[in-house]
FIGU-332092 format. One record per residue (C-alpha): residue in one letter; x, y, z. Coordinates in steps of 0.5 Angstrom, whole numbers, plus 500, padded with zeros to 3 digits. Layout:
BEGIN
<node "a"; <X; Y; Z>>
...
This chain:
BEGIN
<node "x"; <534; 553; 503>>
<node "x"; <526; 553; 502>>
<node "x"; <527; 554; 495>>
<node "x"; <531; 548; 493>>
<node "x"; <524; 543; 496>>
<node "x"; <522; 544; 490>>
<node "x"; <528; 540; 486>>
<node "x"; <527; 534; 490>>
<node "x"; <521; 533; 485>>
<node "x"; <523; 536; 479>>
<node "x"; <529; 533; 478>>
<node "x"; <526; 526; 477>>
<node "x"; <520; 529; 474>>
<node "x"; <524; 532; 468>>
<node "x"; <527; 525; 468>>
<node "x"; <520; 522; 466>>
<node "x"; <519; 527; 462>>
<node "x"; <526; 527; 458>>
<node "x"; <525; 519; 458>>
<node "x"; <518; 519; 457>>
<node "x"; <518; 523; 450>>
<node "x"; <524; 524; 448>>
<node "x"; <523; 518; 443>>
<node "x"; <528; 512; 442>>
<node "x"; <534; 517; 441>>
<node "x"; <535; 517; 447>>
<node "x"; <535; 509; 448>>
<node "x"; <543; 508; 450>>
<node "x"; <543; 514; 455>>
<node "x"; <536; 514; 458>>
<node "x"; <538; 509; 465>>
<node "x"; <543; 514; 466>>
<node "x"; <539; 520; 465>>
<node "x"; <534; 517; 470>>
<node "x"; <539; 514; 475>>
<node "x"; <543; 522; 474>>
<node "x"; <536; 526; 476>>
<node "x"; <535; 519; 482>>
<node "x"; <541; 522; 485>>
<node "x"; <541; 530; 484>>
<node "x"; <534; 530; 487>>
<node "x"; <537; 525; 493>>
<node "x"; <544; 530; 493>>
<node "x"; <539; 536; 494>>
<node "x"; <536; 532; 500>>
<node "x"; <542; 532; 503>>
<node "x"; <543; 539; 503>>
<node "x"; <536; 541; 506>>
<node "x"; <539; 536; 511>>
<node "x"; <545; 538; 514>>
<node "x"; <542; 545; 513>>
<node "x"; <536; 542; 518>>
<node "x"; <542; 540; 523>>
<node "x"; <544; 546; 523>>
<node "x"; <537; 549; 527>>
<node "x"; <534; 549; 533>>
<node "x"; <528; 543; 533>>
<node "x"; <523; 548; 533>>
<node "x"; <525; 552; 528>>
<node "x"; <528; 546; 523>>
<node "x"; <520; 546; 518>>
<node "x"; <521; 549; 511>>
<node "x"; <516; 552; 507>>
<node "x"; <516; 553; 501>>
<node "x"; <510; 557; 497>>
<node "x"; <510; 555; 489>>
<node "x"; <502; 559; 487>>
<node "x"; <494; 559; 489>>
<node "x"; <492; 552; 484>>
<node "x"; <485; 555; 486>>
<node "x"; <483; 561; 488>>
<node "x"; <476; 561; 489>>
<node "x"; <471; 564; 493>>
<node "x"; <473; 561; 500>>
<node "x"; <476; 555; 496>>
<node "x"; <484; 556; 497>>
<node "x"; <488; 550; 494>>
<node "x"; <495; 551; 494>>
<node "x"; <502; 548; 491>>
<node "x"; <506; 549; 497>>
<node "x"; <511; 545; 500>>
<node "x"; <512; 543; 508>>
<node "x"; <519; 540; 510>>
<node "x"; <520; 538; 517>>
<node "x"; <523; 533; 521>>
<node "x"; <518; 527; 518>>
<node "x"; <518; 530; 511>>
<node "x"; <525; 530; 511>>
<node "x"; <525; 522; 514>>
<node "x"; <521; 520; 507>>
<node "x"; <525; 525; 502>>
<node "x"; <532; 522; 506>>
<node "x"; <529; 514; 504>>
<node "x"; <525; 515; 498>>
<node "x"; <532; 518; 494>>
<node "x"; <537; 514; 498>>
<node "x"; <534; 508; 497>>
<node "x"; <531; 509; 490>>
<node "x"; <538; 512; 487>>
<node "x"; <541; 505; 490>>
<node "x"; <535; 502; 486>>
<node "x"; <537; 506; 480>>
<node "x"; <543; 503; 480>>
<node "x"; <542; 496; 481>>
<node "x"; <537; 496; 475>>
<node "x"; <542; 498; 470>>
<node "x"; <545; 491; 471>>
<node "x"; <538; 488; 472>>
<node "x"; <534; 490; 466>>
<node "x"; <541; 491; 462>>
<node "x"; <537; 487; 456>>
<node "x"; <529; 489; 456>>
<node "x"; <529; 493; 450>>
<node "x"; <524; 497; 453>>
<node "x"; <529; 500; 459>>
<node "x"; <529; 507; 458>>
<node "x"; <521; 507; 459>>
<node "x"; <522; 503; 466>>
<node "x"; <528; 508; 468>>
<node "x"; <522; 514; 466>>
<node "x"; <517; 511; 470>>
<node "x"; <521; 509; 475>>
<node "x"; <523; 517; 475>>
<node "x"; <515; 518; 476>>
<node "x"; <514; 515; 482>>
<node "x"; <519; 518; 484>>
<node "x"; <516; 524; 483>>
<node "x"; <510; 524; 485>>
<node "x"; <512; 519; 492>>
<node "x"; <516; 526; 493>>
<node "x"; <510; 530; 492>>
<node "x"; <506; 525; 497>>
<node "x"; <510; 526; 503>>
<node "x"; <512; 534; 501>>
<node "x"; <506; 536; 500>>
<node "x"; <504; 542; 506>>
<node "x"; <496; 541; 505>>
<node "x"; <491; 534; 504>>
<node "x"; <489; 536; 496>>
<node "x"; <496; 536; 494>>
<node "x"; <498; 530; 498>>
<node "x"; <492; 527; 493>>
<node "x"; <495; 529; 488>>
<node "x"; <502; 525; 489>>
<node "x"; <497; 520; 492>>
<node "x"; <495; 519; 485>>
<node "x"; <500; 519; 481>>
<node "x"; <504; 514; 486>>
<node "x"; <498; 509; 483>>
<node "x"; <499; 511; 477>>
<node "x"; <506; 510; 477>>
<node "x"; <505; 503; 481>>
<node "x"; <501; 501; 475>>
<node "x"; <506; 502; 470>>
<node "x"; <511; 499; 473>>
<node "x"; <507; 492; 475>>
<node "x"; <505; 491; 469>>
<node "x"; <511; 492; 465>>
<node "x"; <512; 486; 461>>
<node "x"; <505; 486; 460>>
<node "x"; <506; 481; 454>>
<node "x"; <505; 477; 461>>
<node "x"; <498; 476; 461>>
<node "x"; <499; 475; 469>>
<node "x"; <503; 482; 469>>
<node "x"; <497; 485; 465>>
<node "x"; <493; 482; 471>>
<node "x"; <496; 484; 478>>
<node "x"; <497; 491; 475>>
<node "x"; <490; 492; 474>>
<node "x"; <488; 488; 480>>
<node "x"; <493; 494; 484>>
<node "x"; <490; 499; 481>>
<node "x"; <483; 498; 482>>
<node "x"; <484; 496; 489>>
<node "x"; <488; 502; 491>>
<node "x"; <482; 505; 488>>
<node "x"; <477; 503; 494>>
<node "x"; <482; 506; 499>>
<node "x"; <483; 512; 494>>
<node "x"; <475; 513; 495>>
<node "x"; <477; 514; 503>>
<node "x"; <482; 519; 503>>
<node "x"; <477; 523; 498>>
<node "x"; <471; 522; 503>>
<node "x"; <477; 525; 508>>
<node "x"; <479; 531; 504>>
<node "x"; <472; 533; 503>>
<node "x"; <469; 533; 510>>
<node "x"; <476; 536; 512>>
<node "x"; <474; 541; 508>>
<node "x"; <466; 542; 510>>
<node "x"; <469; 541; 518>>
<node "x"; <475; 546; 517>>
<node "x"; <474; 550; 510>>
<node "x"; <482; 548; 509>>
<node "x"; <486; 543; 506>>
<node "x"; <493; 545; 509>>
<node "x"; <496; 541; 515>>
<node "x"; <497; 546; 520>>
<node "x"; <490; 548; 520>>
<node "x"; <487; 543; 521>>
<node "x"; <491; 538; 525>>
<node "x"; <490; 545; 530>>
<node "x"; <483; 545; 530>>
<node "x"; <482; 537; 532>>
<node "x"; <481; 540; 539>>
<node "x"; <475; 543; 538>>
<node "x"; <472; 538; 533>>
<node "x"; <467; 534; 535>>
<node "x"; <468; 526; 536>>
<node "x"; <465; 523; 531>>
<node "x"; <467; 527; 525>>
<node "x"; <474; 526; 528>>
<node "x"; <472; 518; 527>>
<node "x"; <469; 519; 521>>
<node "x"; <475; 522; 518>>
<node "x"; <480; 518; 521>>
<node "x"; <477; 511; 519>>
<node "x"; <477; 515; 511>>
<node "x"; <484; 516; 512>>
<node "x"; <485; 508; 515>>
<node "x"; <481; 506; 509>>
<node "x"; <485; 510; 504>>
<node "x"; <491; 507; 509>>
<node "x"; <490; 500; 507>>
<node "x"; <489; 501; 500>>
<node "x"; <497; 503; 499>>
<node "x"; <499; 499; 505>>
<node "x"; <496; 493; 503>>
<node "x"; <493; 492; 510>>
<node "x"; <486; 487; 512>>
<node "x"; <482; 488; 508>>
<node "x"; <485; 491; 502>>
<node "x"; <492; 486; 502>>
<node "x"; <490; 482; 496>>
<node "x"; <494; 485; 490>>
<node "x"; <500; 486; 493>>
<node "x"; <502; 479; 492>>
<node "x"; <500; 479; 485>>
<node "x"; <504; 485; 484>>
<node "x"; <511; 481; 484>>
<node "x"; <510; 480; 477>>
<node "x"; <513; 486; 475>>
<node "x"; <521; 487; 475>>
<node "x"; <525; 486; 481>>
<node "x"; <527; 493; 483>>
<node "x"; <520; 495; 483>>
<node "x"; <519; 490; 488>>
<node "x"; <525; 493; 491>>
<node "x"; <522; 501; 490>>
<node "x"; <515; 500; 491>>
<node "x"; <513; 494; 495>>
<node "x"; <519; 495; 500>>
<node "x"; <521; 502; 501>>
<node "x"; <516; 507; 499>>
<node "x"; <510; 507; 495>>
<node "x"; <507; 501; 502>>
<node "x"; <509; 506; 507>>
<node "x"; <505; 512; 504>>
<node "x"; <500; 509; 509>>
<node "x"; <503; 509; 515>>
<node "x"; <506; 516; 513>>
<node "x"; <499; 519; 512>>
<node "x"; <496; 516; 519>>
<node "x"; <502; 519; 522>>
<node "x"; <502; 526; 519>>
<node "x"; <494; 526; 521>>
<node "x"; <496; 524; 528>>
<node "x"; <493; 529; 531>>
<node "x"; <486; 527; 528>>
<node "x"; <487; 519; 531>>
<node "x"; <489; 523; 537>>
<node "x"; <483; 526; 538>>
<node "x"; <479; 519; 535>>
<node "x"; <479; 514; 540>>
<node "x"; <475; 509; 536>>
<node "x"; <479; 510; 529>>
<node "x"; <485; 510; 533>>
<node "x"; <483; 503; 536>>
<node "x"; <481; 501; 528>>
<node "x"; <488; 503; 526>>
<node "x"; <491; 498; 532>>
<node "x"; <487; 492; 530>>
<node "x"; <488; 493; 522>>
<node "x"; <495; 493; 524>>
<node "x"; <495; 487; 530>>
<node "x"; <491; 484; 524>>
<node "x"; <495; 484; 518>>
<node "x"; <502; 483; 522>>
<node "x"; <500; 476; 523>>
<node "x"; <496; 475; 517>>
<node "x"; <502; 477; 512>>
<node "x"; <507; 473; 516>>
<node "x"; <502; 467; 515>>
<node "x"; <501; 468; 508>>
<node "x"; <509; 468; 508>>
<node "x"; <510; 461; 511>>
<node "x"; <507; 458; 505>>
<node "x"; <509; 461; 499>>
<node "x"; <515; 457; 495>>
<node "x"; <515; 464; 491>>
<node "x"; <521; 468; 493>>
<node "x"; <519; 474; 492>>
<node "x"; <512; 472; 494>>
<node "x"; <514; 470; 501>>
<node "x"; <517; 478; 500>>
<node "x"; <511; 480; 500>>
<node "x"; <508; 476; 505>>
<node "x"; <514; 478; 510>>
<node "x"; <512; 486; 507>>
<node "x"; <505; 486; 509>>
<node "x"; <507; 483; 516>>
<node "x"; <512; 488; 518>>
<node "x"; <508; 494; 515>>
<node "x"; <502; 492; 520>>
<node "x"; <507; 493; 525>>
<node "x"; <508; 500; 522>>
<node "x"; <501; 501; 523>>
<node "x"; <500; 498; 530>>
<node "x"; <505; 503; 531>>
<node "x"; <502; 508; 529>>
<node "x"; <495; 506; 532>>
<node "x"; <498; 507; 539>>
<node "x"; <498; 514; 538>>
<node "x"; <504; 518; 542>>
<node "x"; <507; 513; 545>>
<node "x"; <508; 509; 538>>
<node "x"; <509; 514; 531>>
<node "x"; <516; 515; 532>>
<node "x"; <517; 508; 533>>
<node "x"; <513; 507; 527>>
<node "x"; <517; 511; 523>>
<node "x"; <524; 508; 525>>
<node "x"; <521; 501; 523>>
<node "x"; <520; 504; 516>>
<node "x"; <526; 507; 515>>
<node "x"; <530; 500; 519>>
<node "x"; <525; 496; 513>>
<node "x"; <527; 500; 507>>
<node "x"; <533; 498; 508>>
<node "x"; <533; 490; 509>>
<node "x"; <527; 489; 506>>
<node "x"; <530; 493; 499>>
<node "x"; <536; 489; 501>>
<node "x"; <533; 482; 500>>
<node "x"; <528; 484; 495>>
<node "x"; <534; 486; 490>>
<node "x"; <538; 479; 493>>
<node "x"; <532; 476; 490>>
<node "x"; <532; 479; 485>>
<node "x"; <540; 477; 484>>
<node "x"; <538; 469; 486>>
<node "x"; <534; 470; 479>>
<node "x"; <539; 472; 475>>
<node "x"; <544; 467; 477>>
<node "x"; <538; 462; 476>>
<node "x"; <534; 464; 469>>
<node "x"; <529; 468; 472>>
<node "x"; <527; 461; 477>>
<node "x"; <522; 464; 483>>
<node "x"; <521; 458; 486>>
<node "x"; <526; 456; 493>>
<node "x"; <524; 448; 491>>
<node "x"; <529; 449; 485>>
<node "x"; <535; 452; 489>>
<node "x"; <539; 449; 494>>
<node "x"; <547; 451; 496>>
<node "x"; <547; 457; 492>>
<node "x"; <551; 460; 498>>
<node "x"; <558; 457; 494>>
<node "x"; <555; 460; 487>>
<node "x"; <553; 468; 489>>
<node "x"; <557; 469; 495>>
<node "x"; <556; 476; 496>>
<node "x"; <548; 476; 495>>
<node "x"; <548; 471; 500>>
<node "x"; <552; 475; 505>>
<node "x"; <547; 481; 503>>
<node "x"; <541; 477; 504>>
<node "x"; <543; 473; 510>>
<node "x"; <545; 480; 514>>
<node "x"; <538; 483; 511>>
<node "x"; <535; 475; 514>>
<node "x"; <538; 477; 520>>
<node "x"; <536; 484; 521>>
<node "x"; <529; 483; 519>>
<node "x"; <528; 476; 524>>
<node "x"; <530; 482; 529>>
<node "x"; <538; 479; 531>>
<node "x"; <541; 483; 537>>
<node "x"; <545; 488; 535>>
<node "x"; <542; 489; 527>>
<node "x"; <537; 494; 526>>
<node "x"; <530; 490; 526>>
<node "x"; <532; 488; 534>>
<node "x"; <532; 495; 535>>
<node "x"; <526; 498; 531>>
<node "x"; <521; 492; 533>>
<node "x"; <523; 491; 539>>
<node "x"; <520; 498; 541>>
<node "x"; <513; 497; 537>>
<node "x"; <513; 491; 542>>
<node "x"; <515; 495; 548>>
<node "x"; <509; 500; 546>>
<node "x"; <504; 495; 545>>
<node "x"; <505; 492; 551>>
<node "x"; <505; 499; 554>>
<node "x"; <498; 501; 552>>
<node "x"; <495; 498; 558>>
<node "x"; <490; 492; 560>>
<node "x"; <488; 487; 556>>
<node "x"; <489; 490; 550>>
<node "x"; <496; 491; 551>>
<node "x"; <497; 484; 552>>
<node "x"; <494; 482; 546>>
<node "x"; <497; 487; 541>>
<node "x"; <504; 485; 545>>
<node "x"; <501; 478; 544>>
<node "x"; <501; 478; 537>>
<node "x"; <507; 483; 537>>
<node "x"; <511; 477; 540>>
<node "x"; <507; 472; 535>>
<node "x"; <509; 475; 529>>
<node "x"; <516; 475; 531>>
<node "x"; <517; 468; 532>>
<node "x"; <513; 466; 525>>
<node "x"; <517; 472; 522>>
<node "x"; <524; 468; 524>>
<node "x"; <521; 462; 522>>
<node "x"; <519; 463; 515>>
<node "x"; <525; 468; 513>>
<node "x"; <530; 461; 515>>
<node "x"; <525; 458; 511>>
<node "x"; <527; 462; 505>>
<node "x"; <534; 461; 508>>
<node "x"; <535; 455; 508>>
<node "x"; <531; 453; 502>>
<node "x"; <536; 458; 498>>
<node "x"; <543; 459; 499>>
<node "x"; <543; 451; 504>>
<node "x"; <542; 444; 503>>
<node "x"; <543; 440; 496>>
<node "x"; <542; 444; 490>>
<node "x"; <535; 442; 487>>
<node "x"; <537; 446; 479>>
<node "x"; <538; 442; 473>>
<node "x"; <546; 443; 471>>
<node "x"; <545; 443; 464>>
<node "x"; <540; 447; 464>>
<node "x"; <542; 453; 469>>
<node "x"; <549; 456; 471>>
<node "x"; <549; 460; 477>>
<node "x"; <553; 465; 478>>
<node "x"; <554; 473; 481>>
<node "x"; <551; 478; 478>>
<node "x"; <556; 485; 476>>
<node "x"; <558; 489; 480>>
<node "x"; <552; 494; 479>>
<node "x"; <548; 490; 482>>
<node "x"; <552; 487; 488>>
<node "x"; <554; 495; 490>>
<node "x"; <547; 498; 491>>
<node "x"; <546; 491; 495>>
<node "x"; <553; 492; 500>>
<node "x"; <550; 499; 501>>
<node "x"; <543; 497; 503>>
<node "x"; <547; 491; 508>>
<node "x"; <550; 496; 512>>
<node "x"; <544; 499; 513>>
<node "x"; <540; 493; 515>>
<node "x"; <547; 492; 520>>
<node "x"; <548; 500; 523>>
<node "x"; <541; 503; 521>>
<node "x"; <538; 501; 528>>
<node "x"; <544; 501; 533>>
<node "x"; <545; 509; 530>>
<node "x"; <537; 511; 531>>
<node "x"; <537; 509; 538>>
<node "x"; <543; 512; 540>>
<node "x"; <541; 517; 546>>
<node "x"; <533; 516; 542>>
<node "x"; <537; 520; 537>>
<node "x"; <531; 518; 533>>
<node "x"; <525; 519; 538>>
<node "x"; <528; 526; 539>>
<node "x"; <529; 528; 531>>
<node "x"; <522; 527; 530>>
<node "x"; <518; 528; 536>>
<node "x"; <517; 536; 535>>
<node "x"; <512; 533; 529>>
<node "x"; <510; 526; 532>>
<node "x"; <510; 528; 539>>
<node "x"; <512; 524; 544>>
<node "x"; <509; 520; 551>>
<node "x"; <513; 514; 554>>
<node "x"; <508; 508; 556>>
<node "x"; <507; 504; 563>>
<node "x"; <508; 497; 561>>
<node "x"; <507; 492; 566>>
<node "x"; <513; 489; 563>>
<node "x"; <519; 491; 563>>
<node "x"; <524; 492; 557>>
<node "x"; <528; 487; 558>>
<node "x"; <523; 482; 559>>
<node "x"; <520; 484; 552>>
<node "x"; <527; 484; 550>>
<node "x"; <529; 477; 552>>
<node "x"; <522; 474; 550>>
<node "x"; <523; 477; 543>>
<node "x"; <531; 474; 543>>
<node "x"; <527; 466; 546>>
<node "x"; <521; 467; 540>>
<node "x"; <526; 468; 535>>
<node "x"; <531; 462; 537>>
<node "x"; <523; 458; 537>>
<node "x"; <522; 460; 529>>
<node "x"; <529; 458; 528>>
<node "x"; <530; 452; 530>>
<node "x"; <523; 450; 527>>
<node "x"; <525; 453; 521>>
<node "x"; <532; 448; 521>>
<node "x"; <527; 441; 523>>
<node "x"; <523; 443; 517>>
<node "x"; <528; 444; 513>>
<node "x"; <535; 443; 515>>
<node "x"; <536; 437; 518>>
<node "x"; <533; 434; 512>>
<node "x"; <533; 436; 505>>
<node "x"; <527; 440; 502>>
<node "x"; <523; 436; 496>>
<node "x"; <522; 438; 489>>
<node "x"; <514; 439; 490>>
<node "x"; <511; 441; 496>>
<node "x"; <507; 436; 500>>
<node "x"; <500; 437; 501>>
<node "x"; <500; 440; 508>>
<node "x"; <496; 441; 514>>
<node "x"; <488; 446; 512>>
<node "x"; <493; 452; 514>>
<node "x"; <499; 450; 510>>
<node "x"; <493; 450; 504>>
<node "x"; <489; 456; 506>>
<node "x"; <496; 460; 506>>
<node "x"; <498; 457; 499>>
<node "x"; <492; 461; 497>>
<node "x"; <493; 467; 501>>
<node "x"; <488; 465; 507>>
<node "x"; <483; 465; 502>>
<node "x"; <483; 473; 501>>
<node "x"; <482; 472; 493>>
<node "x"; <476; 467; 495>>
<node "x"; <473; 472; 499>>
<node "x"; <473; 478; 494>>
<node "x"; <471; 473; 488>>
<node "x"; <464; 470; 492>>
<node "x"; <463; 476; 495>>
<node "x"; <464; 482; 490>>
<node "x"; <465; 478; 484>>
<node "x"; <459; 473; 485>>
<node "x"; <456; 477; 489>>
<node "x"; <456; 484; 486>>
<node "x"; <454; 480; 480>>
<node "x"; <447; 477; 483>>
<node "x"; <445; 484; 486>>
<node "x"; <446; 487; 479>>
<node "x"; <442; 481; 475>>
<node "x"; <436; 482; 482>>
<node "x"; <436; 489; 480>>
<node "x"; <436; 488; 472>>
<node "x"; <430; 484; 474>>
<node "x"; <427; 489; 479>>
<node "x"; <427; 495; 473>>
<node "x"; <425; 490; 469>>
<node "x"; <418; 487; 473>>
<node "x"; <417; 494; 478>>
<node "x"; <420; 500; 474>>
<node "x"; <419; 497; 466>>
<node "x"; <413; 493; 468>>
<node "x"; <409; 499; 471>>
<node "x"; <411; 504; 465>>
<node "x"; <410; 498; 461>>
<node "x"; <404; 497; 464>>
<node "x"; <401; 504; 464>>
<node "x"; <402; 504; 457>>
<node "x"; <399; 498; 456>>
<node "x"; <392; 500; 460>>
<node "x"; <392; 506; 456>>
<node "x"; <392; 502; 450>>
<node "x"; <387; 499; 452>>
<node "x"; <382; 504; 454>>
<node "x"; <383; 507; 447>>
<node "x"; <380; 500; 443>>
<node "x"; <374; 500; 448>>
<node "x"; <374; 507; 447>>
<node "x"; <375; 506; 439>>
<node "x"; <369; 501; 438>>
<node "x"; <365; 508; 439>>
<node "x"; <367; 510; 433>>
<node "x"; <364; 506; 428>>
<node "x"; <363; 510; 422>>
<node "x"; <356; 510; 421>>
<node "x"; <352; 517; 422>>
<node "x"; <346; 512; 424>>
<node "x"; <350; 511; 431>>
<node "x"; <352; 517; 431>>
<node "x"; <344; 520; 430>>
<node "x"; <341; 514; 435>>
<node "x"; <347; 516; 440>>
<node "x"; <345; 523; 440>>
<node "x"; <338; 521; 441>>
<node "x"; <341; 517; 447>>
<node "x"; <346; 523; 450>>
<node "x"; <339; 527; 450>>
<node "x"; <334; 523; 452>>
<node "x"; <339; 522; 459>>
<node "x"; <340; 529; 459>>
<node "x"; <333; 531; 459>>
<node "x"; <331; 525; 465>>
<node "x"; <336; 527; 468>>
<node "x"; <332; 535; 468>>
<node "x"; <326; 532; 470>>
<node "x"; <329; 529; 476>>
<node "x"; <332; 535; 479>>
<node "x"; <326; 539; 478>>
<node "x"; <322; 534; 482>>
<node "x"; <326; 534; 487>>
C-alpha cells in the first residue's frame, strides 16, 4: 500500500499540469478533469485508510522512498514519503474537503471564462498542500510549504482586473514570506544541530539537545506558524485575501492552507516539548490571536470578511491547543478537522448568499433571506450552530476540550488561557448571530428591482448538505470512546490534565457564555431592525472596523519606518562612506595644486632650486660633522 502515497499527490498534480498547458482546448472539460483528479487522490486516501484500520496503532505508519534529491557529502536530501495517523487526518480532510469544493465551484464560476485555470490552480494547491503534510523530512515539507504560497497567491488574485485583488495577493504573499524565512532558519539550524532533515531523527534527538537551540528552532517554526495561520503578529493579510472566489476562501482560509501551522507545531511536538520557553510563545500567540480575531469578527459588515475574523479566532484556539503540549495536540487536531467542516460549510453558504444577491458582501444589504435560500439557510445555520459550540454538534465537542486543557495547565496560567478560552466563546456566539440575524432574519434590506434572490443549483447546495452533516456528527463520532485521542496518540502522545475545574463546570460555563453572546447578539440585532449604514460605534467598534489597527501599525512601523531607516542611511553613506572617499580624493587633489605650482616651467627655478636643495644639504653635513 506505501506505493499508492504517491498518487495522493500526482493525481491533482497532472491536473494542474493538464489544465494548466493544455491551452483553450480543453476549456469545456477542465472543471471536470480537475474535480475528477480532487477525487481519484481523495479515493486513494481512502484506500490508504481502511488499510491503516486493518493494522495495530504501532505498526500503521507508511513509508514510501521515491529517490535522493541531494546526495552530497554528509548532505542527504530525500523525496520520500510518511503517512501516519496525523498525515492520514490532513490527507482525509485536504481531499474530502477539496473535492466538495471541486464540485461547489463548478456552479460557482460556471461563467468566469478563465474556469479552467482556476480549476488548474486549485489542483495545485492541492498538490502541494498534500506534498506538505506527506513529506517524511523538513526540506520537502518546504517545498509544499512554498508551492502552497505560490498556490495561495494565484488563487487570491485571481480577478486580478481588480486592483484590490492584485493588492491582497501581493499583501499575502509578502507576509507568508516573513514567516517562510522562520521555517528556513529552522531547517538550517536543524540540520547544523542533527545534520538531518528527516523527521524521526530529529524529533529523536530533542533529548539530547540543548535548551536553547531547541527554543531557537521552536520560535523559527512558531515564526513560520503564524505566516500560514495568520496568527498575531502576521494576521493582517488574511482578511484582504477574501477578495479572491469564494471557494478559495472555502479551500484555503478555512480548511487547509490555515491550518498548515498548527500541523507543523504538532509534528514538531517533540522540539516544543523539550522548549518550555517556545512552547509558552505558541500559548500566548494562540490566547492572543483567539481573542483577537473574534473581535475584528464583530465589527465587519462583510460576510465573508467576519469569516475571516471568525477563522483567525478558531485557528488561535488550534494553537493555543497545541502550545499545551501532550495535553492538547490531539485536541488541536480534532478542532481543525470539526473547523474544516463548518467553516468550509459557511464560507460556501456565503458564497451561495452572493450568488442569490449579485455578488453583494455587505450584511446591512440582506435581510429575511431564509424565505428565498432555504437550503443555504439550513446549511449555514447547522454550520453557525457548530461553530458557537451548540450541544451535541461538533464545535461543542472539539472546543470544549481546548477549553478543558487550558484550564488544566495549571496556576495562573491555566486561568488565564481558560479565561480567555471562555471569552472567546461568548464573542464567538455573539458575532456569529450577528451574521445570522443580519443574513437570513429581519426585514429585507435589498432593492427588489435590482436584485432577485434566489437558491443556487444543486451542484452547489450538495457539496454544502455534506459539509452540514459534518458540521452536525463530526464532533459526537471523534469523542466516541476518545476514538479521536486514541487515533493519533501514537504520533501526538498523550497526557491528561489536573484541572482544578471539573469538566462539567467548563462545560455548563461554555453552555452560559454562549447563551450571554446570544442574546446580546438578539438585542442588538433582532429585536430592532438593522439600519442600512453603520452608526459610528463606540472607539473598539471603530478600531475593529479597521482590524484593531493591524494595517496602521505595519504602515508606521514597516512602511514609514523602514522608509526613514532607509533615507538615514542614504544620508549616512552619502556624509560618512561617500564623504570620507570623496574627501580623500578631494585632499588629494589638493596636495597635487600646491605640489604643482613647484613645477612652473622655468630652468631658472629649477637652477635656483637645485642651489637651495645643495646649500641645505651641504649645512646639514657640516652640522652632523660638529656634533
Amino acid at each position: 500500500m506505501e506505493n499508492l502515497i504517491a498518487l495522493l499527490v500526482a493525481a491533482p498534480l497532472v491536473g494542474a499540469a493538464l489544465l494548466l498547458c493544455g491551452g483553450k482546448r480543453l476549456d469545456r472539460t477542465g472543471h471536470w478533469i480537475g474535480t475528477l483528479l480532487a477525487v481519484a487522490s481523495f479515493a486513494v486516501g481512502v484506500a490508504l485508510f481502511v488499510d491503516m484500520l486493518g493494522k495495530s496503532p504501532e505498526h500503521r505508519a507508511l513509508h514510501q522512498h521515491l529517490f535522493s534529491w541531494i546526495p552530497v557529502g554528509g548532505f542527504q536530501a530525500d523525496v520520500a514519503f510518511q503517512l501516519d495517523q496525523l498525515s492520514m487526518t490532513f490527507v482525509l480532510l485536504i481531499t474530502g474537503v477539496g473535492s466538495l469544493i471541486h464540485i461547489y465551484s463548478i456552479g460557482y464560476m460556471e461563467h468566469d471564462e478563465r474556469r479552467r485555470r482556476f480549476f488548474g490552480y486549485l489542483n495545485l494547491f492541492l498538490a502541494a498542500m498534500l506534498l506538505l503534510v506527506i513529506a517524511d523530512n523538513y526540506l520537502l515539507l518546504y517545498v509544499g510549504w512554498e508551492g502552497v504560497g505560490l498556490a495561495s497567491y494565484l488563487l487570491i488574485g485571481f480577478w486580478q482586473h481588480k486592483p484590490s485583488a492584485a493588492t491582497a495577493a501581493k499583501k499575502a504573499f509578502i507576509v507568508n514570506r516573513v514567516g517562510d524565512m522562520g521555517l528556513s532558519i529552522a531547517i538550517m539550524l536543524m540540520f547544523t544541530t542533527f545534520g538531518t532533515f528527516a523527521f524521526g531523527p530529529v524529533l529523536a534527538a530533542t533529548a539530547d539537545t540543548s535548551e536553547g537551540k531547541l527554543t531557537a528552532i521552536g520560535l523559527m517554526l512558531l515564526l513560520a506558524a503564524c505566516g500560514k495561520s495568520a496568527q498575531v503578529p502576521l494576521q493582517s493579510w488574511l482578511g484582504d485575501a477574501m477578495e479572491g472566489p469564494t471557494p478559495v476562501s472555502a479551500l484555503i482560509h478555512a480548511a487547509t492552507m490555515v491550518t498548515a501551522g498548527v500541523y507543523l507545531i504538532t509534528r514538531s511536538g517533540a522540539i516544543f516539548n523539550a522548549a518550555p520557553d517556545a512552547q509558552t510563545a505558541v500559548v500566548a500567540v494562540g490566547a492572543v490571536t483567539l481573542l483577537f480575531g473574534a473581535i475584528v469578527g464583530c465589527a465587519k459588515d462583510d460576510i465573508k470578511k467576519a469569516l475571516a475574523g471568525s477563522t483567525m479566532s478558531q485557528i488561535g484556539y488550534m494553537v493555543l491547543a497545541a502550545g499545551l503540549g501532550p495535553i492538547g495536540y490531539a485536541f488541536a487536531i480534532m478542532h481543525l478537522v470539526t473547523h474544516g467542516f463548518f467553516k468550509a460549510g459557511l464560507f460556501l453558504g456565503a458564497g451561495s448568499v452572493m450568488h442569490g444577491m449579485n455578488d453583494e458582501v455587505d450584511m446591512r444589504r440582506y435581510g429575511g433571506l431564509r424565505r428565498y435560500m432555504p437550503v443555504t439557510f439550513v446549511t449555514f445555520g447547522l454550520g453557525y450552530l457548530a461553530i458557537i459550540g451548540f450541544p451535541g454538534l461538533s464545535g461543542f465537542f472539539s472546543k470544549d476540550k481546548i477549553i478543558e486543557a487550558a484550564f488544566a495547565k495549571g496556576g495562573t496560567e491555566g486561568w488565564i488561557l481558560g479565561g480567555a478560552a471562555l471569552l472567546g466563546a461568548a464573542i464567538t456566539a455573539f458575532y456569529m448571530t450577528r451574521v445570522m440575524l443580519m443574513t437570513f432574519f429581519g426585514e429585507k434590506r435589498w432593492n427588489p428591482q435590482e436584485v432577485h434572490p434566489h437558491e443556487s443549483p444543486k451542484v452547489m447546495t450538495l457539496p454544502m448538505i455534506v459539509l452540514a452533516v459534518g458540521s452536525v456528527f463530526a464532533g459526537a463520532l471523534f469523542s466516541v470512546n476518545d476514538a479521536f485521542v486514541k487515533w493519533l496518540e501514537p504520533v501526538t502522545s498523550f497526557a491528561h490534565g489536573h484541572s482544578p475545574v471539573s469538566a462539567t463546570t467548563v462545560t455548563a460555563s461554555t453552555v452560559v457564555v454562549l447563551l450571554v453572546g446570544v442574546g446580546v447578539a438578539w438585542m442588538m440585532y433582532g429585536r430592532k431592525p438593522v439600519p442600512e449604514l453603520a452608526p459610528r460605534g463606540s472607539w473598539l467598534t471603530r478600531a475593529a472596523r479597521r482590524d484593531l489597527l493591524q494595517d496602521d501599525f505595519n504602515h508606521v512601523v514597516f512602511v514609514r519606518g523602514g522608509g526613514e531607516v532607509t533615507t538615514t542611511l542614504v544620508q549616512l553613506d552619502r556624509s560618512l562612506v561617500d564623504g570620507a572617499v570623496n574627501g580623500t580624493a578631494a585632499s588629494m587633489g589638493g596636495l597635487s595644486g600646491l605640489l604643482r605650482q613647484l613645477q612652473s616651467g622655468f630652468v631658472r627655478s629649477y637652477a635656483v632650486q637645485m642651489l637651495g636643495g645643495a646649500a641645505v644639504l651641504v649645512a646639514a653635513t657640516l652640522l652632523m660633522r660638529g656634533v
